[in-house]
C-alpha positions as CSV (number, residue, x, y, z in Angstrom):
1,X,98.7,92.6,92.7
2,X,101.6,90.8,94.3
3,X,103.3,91.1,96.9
4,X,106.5,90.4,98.0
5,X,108.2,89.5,101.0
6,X,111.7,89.4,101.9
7,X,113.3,88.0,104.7
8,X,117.0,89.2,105.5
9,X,118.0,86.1,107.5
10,X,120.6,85.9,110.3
11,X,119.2,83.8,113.4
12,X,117.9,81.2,114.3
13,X,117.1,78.8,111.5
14,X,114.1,76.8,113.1
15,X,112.8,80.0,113.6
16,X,113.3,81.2,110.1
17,X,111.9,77.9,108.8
18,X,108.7,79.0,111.0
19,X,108.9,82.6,109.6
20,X,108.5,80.9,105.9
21,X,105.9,78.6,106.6
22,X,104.1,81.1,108.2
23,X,104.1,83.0,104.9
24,X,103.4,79.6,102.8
25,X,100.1,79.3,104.9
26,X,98.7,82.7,104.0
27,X,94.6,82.3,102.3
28,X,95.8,84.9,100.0
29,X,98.3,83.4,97.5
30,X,99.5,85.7,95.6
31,X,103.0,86.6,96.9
32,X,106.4,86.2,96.5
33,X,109.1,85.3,99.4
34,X,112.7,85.9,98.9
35,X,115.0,85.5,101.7
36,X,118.3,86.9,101.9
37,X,120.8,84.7,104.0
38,X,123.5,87.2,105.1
39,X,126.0,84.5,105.6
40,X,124.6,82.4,108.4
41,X,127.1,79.6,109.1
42,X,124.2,76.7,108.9
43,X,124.2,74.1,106.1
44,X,120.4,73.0,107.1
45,X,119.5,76.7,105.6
46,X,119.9,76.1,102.0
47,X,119.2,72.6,102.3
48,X,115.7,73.6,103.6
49,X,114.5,75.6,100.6
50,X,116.4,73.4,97.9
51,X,113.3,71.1,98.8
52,X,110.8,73.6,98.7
53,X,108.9,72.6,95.6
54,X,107.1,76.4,95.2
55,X,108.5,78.7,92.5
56,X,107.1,81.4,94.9
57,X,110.1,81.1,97.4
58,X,113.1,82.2,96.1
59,X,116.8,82.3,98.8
60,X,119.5,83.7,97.9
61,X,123.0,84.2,99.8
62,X,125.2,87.2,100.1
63,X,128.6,86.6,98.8
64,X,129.7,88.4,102.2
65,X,128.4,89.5,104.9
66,X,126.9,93.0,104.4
67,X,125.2,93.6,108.5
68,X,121.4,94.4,109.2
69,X,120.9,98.1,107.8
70,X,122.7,97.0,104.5
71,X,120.9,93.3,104.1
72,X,117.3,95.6,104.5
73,X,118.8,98.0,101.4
74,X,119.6,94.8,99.7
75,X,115.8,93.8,99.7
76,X,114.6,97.0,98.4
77,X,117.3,96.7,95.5
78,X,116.0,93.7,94.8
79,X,112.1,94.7,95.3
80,X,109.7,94.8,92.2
81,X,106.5,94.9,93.3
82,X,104.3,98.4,94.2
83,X,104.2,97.3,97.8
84,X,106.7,95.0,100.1
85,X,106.7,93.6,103.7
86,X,110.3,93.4,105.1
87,X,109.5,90.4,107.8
88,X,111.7,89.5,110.8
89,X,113.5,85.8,110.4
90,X,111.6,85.1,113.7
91,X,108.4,86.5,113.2
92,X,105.3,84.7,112.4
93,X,102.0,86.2,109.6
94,X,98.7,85.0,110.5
95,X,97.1,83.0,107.7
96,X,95.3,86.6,106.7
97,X,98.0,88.8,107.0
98,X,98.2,89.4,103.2
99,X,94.1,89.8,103.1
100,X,94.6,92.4,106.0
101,X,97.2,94.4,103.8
102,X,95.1,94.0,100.3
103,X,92.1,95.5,102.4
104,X,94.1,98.2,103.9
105,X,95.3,99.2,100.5
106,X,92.1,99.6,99.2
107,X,90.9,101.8,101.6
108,X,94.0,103.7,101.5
109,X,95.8,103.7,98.2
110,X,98.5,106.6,99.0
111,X,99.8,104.6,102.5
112,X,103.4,104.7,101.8
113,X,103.2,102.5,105.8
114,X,100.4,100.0,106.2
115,X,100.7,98.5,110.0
116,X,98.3,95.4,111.3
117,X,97.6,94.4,114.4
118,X,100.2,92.4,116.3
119,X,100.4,90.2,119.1
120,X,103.5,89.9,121.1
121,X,105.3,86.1,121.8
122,X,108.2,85.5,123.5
123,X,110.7,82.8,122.2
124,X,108.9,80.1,122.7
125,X,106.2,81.3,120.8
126,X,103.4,82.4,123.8
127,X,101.9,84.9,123.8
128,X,102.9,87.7,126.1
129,X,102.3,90.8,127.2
130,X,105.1,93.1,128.6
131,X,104.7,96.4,129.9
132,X,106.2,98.1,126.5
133,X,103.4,96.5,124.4
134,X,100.8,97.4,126.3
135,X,102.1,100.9,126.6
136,X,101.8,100.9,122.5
137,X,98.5,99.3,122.3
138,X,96.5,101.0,125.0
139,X,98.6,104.7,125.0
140,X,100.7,105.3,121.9
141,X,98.4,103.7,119.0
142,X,96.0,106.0,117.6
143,X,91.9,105.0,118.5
144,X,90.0,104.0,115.2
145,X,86.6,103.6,114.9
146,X,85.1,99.9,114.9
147,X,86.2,98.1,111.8
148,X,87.5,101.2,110.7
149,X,91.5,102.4,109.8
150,X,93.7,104.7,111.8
151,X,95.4,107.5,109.1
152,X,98.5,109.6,110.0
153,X,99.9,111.8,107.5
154,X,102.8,114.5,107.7
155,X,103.2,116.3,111.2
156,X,100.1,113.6,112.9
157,X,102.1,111.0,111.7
158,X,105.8,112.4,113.5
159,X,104.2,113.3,116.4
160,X,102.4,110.2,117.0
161,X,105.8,108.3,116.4
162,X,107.7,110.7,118.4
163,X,105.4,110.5,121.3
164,X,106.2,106.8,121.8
165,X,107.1,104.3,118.5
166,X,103.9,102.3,118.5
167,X,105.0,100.3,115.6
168,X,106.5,97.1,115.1
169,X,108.8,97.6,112.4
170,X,108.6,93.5,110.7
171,X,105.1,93.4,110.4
172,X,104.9,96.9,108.1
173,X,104.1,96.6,104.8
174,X,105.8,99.6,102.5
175,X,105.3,101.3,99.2
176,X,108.6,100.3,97.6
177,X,108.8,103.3,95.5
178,X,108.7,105.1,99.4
179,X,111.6,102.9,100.6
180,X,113.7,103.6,97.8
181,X,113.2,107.7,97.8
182,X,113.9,107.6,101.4
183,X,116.7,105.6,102.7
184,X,118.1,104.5,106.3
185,X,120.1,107.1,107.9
186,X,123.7,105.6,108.9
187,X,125.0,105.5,112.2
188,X,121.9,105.0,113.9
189,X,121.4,100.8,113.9
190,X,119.5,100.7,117.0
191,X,116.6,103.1,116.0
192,X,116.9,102.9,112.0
193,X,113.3,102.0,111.7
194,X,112.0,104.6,113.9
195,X,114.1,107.8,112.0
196,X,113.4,106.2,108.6
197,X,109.5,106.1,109.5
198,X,110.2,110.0,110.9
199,X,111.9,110.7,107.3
200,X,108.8,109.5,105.7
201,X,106.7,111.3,107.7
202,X,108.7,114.5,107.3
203,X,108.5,114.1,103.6
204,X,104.5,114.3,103.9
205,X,103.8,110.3,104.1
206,X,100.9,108.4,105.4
207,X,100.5,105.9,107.6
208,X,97.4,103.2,107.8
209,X,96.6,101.4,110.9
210,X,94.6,98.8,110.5
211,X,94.0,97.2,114.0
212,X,92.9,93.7,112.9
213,X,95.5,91.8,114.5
214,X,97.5,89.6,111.5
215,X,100.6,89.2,112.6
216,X,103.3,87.8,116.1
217,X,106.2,89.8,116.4
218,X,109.2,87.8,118.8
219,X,110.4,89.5,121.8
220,X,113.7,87.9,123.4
221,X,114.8,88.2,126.6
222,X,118.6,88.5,125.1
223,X,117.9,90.8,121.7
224,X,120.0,93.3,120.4
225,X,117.3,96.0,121.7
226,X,118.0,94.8,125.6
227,X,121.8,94.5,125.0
228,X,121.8,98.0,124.1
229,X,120.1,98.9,126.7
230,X,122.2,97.5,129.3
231,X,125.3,99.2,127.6
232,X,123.7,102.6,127.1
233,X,123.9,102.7,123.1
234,X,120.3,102.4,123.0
235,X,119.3,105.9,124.9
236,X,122.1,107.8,123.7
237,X,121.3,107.2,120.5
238,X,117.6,108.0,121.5
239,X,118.8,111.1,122.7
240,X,120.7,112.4,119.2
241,X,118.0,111.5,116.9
242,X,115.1,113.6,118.8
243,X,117.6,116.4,119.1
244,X,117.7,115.7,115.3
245,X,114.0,115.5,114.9
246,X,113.6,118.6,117.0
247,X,115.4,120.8,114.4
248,X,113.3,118.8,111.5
249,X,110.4,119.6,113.0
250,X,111.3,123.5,114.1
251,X,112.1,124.3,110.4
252,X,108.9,123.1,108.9
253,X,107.3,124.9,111.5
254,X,105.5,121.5,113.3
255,X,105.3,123.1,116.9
256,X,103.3,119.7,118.5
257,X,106.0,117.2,116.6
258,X,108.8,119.9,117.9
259,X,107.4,120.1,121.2
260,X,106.6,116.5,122.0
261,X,110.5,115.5,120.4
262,X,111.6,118.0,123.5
263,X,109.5,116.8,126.3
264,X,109.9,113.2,124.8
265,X,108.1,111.8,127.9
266,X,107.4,107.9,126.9
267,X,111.0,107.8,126.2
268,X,112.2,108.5,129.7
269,X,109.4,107.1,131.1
270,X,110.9,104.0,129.2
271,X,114.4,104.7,130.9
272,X,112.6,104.9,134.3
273,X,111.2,101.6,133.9
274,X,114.5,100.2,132.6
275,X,116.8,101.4,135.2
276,X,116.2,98.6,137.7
277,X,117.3,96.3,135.0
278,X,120.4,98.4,133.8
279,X,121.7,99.0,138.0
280,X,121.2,94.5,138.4
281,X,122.7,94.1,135.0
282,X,124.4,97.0,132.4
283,X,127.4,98.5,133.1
284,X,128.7,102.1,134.1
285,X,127.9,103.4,130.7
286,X,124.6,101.8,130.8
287,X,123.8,103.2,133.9
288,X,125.1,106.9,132.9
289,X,123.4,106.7,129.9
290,X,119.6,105.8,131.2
291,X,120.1,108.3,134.1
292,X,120.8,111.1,131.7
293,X,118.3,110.3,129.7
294,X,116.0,110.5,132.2
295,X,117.0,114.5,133.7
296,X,118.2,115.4,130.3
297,X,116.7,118.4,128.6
């Protein structure tokens, strides 16, 4: 069964060149990569994988420049597998990333989300451990039993995510018949991957969690997630999609997903914590927009 993984590329290229080997290394070898260069202004990209000898890797370049949410829909057009992994340009798989997947699929054959275990590196590829990630490891993930899987399905699986995103969105693998039933809602690109994983699960999904950690996702100190933070975008947009997920949840009659969308708690616990930041750093709309998310109801 194989499996394929795109990479919709915009970054760094010595980081995408690490992203690809990473996936050339895996035990398992019975995959495809296809990367998806959404314009990047660097000659040394398609120079590296014209000397690629490995009829595996595939690149290909967008004749313009289609943005994040559209490049990811591009993949899944261009999906033909059962199952894909949509993998960050500067993320890194662990040599059994794939074996971790396969395994997880056989336990679980109706996962339409299969998530690993991840560590957390910063950009020069240590390992790290911010307060966020531990929050998801030790609070927000669910407990499984030694050697065992984690399954979420329906109204476990939207409250669990709209207690606290515990996921990390690159290192998912997806039933690609899932991604192509349920698509990304516009006009949210700061939390597309948490409302699409909220669509699923409000369609009656599942979600394996397979702890065995396979996989280093890349935290930077200047990504698009803390920019948006320090201009507000990123809580008020946090703030319209659990008002959405609130009515989602009210008219299928899920009272703990409804509940814990109102309360949302981690997310202004997450505001509290950022606020220091935001009052050294954002702006006034930064600042208006993490203390109303915090006193909100």
């Amino acid at each position: 069964m194989t499996i394929e993984i795109f990479v919709p590329f915009w970054g760094d290229p010595a980081l995408l060149f690490d992203a690809v080997e990473s996936v050339r290394a895996q035990t398992d070898p019975d995959w495809r990569l296809i990367v998806i260069d959404d314009c990047y202004p660097d000659e040394s990209v398609p120079a590296y994988f014209a000397a690629i000898d490995d009829a595996r890797v595939s690149y290909r370049r967008n004749a313009v420049n289609l943005g994040i949410t559209e490049n990811y829909r591009e993949a899944i057009r261009r999906a033909t597998t059962e199952h894909i992994v949509i993998l960050g340009c500067d993320d890194l798989l662990h040599p059994h990333y794939l074996d971790v997947i396969r395994r997880t699929i056989s336990a679980v054959s109706y996962a339409d989300v299969i998530q690993p275990g991840v560590q957390v590196i910063d950009e020069r590829g240590r390992t790290v451990r911010p307060l966020v990630d531990r929050v998801k490891t030790r609070l927000l993930a669910p407990r499984t039993p030694e050697g065992g899987i984690g399954v979420l399905t329906g109204e476990s699986m939207a409250t669990s995510l709209i207690r606290g995103d515990w996921l990390y969105w690159p290192s998912l693998a997806f039933r690609t018949e899932t991604l192509r039933r349920i698509d990304f809602r516009d006009g949210l690109p700061i939390i597309q991957d948490l409302a699409l994983l909220m669509d699923i699960a409000f369609d009656g999904g599942t979600l394996a969690y397979n702890p065995v950690t396979a996989f280093s996702y890349r935290r930077h100190g200047q990504s698009a997630s803390q920019t948006t933070l320090l201009d507000g975008r990123r809580f008020r947009d946090e703030r319209a999609y659990y008002s959405d997920a609130r009515g989602l949840a009210r008219q299928r009659g899920w009272s703990a997903t409804e509940r814990t969308a109102r309360i949302r708690l981690m997310s202004r616990l997450h505001a509290v914590t950022e606020l220091p930041g935001v009052i050294r750093r954002g702006n006034s709309s930064g600042l208006q927009s993490t203390l109303a998310h915090i006193v909100a109801v």
